[in-house]
N, C-alpha and C positions, 0 to 999 in steps of 0.2 A: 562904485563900479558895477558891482551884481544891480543894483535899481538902474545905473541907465542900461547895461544889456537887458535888463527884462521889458523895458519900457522900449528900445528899438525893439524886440523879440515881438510884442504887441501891435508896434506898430507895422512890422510887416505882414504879421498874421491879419492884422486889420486891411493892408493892402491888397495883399491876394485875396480875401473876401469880398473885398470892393471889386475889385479887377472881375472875380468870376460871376457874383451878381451880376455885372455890366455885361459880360461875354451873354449869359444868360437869355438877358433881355435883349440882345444884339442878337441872339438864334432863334429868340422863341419867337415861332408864328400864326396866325389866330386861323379863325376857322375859314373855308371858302365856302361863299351860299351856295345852296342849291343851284340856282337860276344863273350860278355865273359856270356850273361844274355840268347842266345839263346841255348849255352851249356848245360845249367842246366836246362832250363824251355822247348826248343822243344817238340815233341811229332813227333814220326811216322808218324801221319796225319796232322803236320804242313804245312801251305802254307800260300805265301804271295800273296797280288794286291797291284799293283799300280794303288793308285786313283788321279785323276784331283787335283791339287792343292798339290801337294807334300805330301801325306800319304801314306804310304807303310804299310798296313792292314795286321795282322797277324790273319788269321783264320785255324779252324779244319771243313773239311767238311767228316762225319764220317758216317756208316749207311748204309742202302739199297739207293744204285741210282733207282732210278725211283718211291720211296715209297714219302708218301705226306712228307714234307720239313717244319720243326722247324727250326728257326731261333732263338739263343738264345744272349741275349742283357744282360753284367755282369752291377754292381754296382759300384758306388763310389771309386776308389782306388782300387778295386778287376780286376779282368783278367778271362778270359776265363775256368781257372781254377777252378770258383768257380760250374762251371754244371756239370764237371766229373761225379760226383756222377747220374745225373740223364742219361749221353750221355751210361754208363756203362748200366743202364737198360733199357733203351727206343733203342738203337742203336747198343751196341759194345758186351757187356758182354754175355757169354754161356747161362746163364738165363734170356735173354732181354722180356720182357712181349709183347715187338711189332716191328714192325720194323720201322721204321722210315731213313728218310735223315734228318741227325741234321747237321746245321751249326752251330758252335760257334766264337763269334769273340770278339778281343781286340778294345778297343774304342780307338780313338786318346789318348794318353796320360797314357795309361795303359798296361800292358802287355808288349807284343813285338813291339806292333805298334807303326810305326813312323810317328810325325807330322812335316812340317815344322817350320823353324825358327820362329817365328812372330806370331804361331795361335794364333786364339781369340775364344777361348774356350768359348763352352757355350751348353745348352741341345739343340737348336736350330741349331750349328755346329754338333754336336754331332747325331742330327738324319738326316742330310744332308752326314753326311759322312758313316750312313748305307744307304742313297738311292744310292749313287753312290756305293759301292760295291753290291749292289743287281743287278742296270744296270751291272756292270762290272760280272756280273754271271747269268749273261739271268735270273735272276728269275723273275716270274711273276705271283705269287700265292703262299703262302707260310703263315703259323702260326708262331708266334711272341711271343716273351717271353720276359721278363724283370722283373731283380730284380732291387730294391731298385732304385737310379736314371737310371739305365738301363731299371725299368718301365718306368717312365717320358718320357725316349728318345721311349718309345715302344709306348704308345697311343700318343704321338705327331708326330709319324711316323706313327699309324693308322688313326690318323685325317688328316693327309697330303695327305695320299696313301691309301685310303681304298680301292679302286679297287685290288692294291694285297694283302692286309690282311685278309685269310678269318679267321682267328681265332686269338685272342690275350689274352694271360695271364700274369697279372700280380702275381709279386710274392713280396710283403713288399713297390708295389710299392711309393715313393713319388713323388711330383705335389701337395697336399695341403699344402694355407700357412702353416706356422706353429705359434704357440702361444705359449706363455711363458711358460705354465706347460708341452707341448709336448717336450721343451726343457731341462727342468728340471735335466731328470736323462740321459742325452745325454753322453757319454764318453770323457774325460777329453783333448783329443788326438783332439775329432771336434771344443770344446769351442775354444782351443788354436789358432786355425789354421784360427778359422774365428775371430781373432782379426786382426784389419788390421796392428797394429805397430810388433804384436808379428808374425804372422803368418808368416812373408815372411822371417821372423830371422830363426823362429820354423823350414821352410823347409828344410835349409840345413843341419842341426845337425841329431846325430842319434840320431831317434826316435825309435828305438825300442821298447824300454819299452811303451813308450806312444801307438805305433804300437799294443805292446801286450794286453795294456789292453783296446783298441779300440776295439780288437779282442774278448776281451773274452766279451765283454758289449754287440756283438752281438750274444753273443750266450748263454743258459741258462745252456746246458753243457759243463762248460770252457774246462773239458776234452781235448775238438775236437780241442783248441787251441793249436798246437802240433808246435816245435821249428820251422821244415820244413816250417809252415806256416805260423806263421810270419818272417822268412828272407825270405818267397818270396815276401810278399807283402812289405817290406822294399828295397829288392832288387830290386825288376819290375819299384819301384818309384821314385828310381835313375838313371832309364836310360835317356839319354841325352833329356832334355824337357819336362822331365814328370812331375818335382815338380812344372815349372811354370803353368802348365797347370792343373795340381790338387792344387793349392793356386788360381788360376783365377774362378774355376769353386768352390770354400772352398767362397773365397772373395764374389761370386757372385750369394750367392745362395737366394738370397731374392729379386732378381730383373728379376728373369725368369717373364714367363708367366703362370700363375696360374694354376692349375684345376678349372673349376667352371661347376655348372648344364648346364647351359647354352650349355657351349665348347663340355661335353661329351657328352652330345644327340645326337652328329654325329655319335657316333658309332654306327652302327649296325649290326658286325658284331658279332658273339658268342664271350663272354669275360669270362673267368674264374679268379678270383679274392681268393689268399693265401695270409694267412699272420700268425706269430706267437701271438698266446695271450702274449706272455712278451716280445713283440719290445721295444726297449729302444730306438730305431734311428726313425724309423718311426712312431707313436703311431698306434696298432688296429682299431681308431677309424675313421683312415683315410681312409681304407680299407673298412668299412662301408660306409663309405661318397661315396667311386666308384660304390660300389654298388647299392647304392639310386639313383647315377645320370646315371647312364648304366640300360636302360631298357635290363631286359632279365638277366642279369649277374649271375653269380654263384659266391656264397662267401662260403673259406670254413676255418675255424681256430681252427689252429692247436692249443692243446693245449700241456703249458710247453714248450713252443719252442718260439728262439729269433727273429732275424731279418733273419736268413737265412734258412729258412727252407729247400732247397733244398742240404744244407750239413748237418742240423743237424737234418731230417726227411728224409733222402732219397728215403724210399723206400715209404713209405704216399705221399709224396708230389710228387714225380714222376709217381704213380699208379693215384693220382687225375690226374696229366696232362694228361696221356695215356685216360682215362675214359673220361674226355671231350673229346678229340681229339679223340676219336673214336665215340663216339654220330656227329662231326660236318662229320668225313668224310662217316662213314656207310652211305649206303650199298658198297659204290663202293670199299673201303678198308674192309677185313674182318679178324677179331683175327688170327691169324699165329697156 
């Protein structure tokens, strides 16, 4: 009796093995080429560099040439995509409030950008590979922006280079540990990803759904979660090298290099600091903490708005950036 219950016992544990292999390979899905991901996501003012070390940098350099120069640095899993909203009013759009040269660009591992075989992803690669695209485009003075880990990569590219940072904004950015209730109400799609047995399973399958509701956790009105924009952000992170490189930089987010008082007293140059009162990914209270350690800084927050305030506040969040950046460059730039 005990051998045939151990032998059915076997045999179902056999089954549900079989079943979830198959479920598996029924989710999991492979990479989308370049050439079918530049189709869809391009723009008119698309262009690419090639940088030292095998990246082929996908950026939009948009705006008046010769007008003072924003550099905008995306987030987490996000692309280039996610600044429209402000490149439309500060740079592009019939009703732009100013003129500016905006640069926006994809980070190794996101967007269009390609990284070689092997990177070792990290916020430290990550603000190395905007210094060489800055050499590779003669800049040599220029305002800096970063959201969410594309802040991190912004004030660790300002504390590297402040000679040509004369202005830097963060926007939800993170670089503070974080602690256990900051993780709390974190979206279900981050918890997964930074398991180390499950995450590297979790990358190849489609995550859409998880995509989605990663998507709507940033933002307070899910409305703006719109179909278009979770398959881009599903699609941009199946291009070839991009899931190891966001599961490296998922895997390894507790082993950067901190924010501390200490670190940010280098900066001196004008900092403007946003953030949404209901981030669920970075807490508010982080954004405070820049502000304490950034003499001079401006803190401004936004209320009823999540972690991305520059698509789900556009036209607030883009009039703050113009307002600073016009206080650092007046008199010699004057309103249009």
């Amino acid at each position: 009796m005990l051998k045939w219950l151990f032998g059915g016992l076997l045999a179902l544990i056999g089954l549900a093995a079989l079943i979830a292999v198959g479920g598996y390979f029924a989710l999991k899905r492979d990479d989308v080429p370049y050439a079918t991901l530049a189709t869809k996501y391009e723009s008119a003012a698309s262009r690419y560099a090639d940088l030292p070390g095998g990246i082929r940098m996908h950026y939009r350099d948009e705006g008046l040439p010769g007008a003072p120069v924003l550099v905008l640095i995306h987030g987490f899993s996000a692309s280039l995509h996610t600044w429209e909203p402000w490149v439309e009013r500060l740079a592009t759009g019939e009703n732009r409030i100013n003129d500016y040269r905006i640069i926006s660009i994809d980070l190794p591992g996101h967007g269009l950008t390609r990284a070689p075989a092997g990177y070792q992803a990290s916020i430290e690669s990550l603000r190395d590979a905007v210094a060489e695209f800055v050499r590779a485009q003669n800049l040599t003075s220029f305002a800096l922006a970063g959201s969410s880990m594309g802040g991190n990569v912004a004030w660790e590219y300002a504390l590297a280079h402040p000679e040509q940072v004369n202005a830097l904004i963060l926007v939800d950015s993170s670089g503070w540990p974080e602690v256990r209730e900051d993780l709390a109400d974190e979206p279900t799609v981050f918890k997964l990803l930074r398991n180390p047995v499950l995450g590297p399973a979790m990358s190849q399958l489609d995550n859409t759904r998880l995509v989605r509701g990663g998507l709507e956790g940033s933002f307070v009105d899910t409305a703006l979660v719109t179909d278009a924009m979770v398959d881009r952000y599903v699609e941009l992170s199946r291009a070839p090298g991009h899931r190891d490189i966001l599961l490296q930089l998922t895997l390894g987010f507790r082993e950067r290099n901190y924010a501390t008082a200490e670190r940010l007293a280098a900066l001196q140059m004008p900092v403007l600091i946003l953030t949404g009162d209901q981030d669920r990914l970075v807490p508010p209270e982080h954004a405070r903490q820049f502000n304490e350690a950034i003499a001079g800084s401006q803190l401004i927050v936004f209320e009823n708005v999540g972690h991305i305030p520059q698509e789900e506040r556009p036209a607030e969040s883009s009039m703050a950036a113009h307002e600073f950046l016009y206080r650092v460059y007046s008199p010699e730039f004057a309103l249009q």
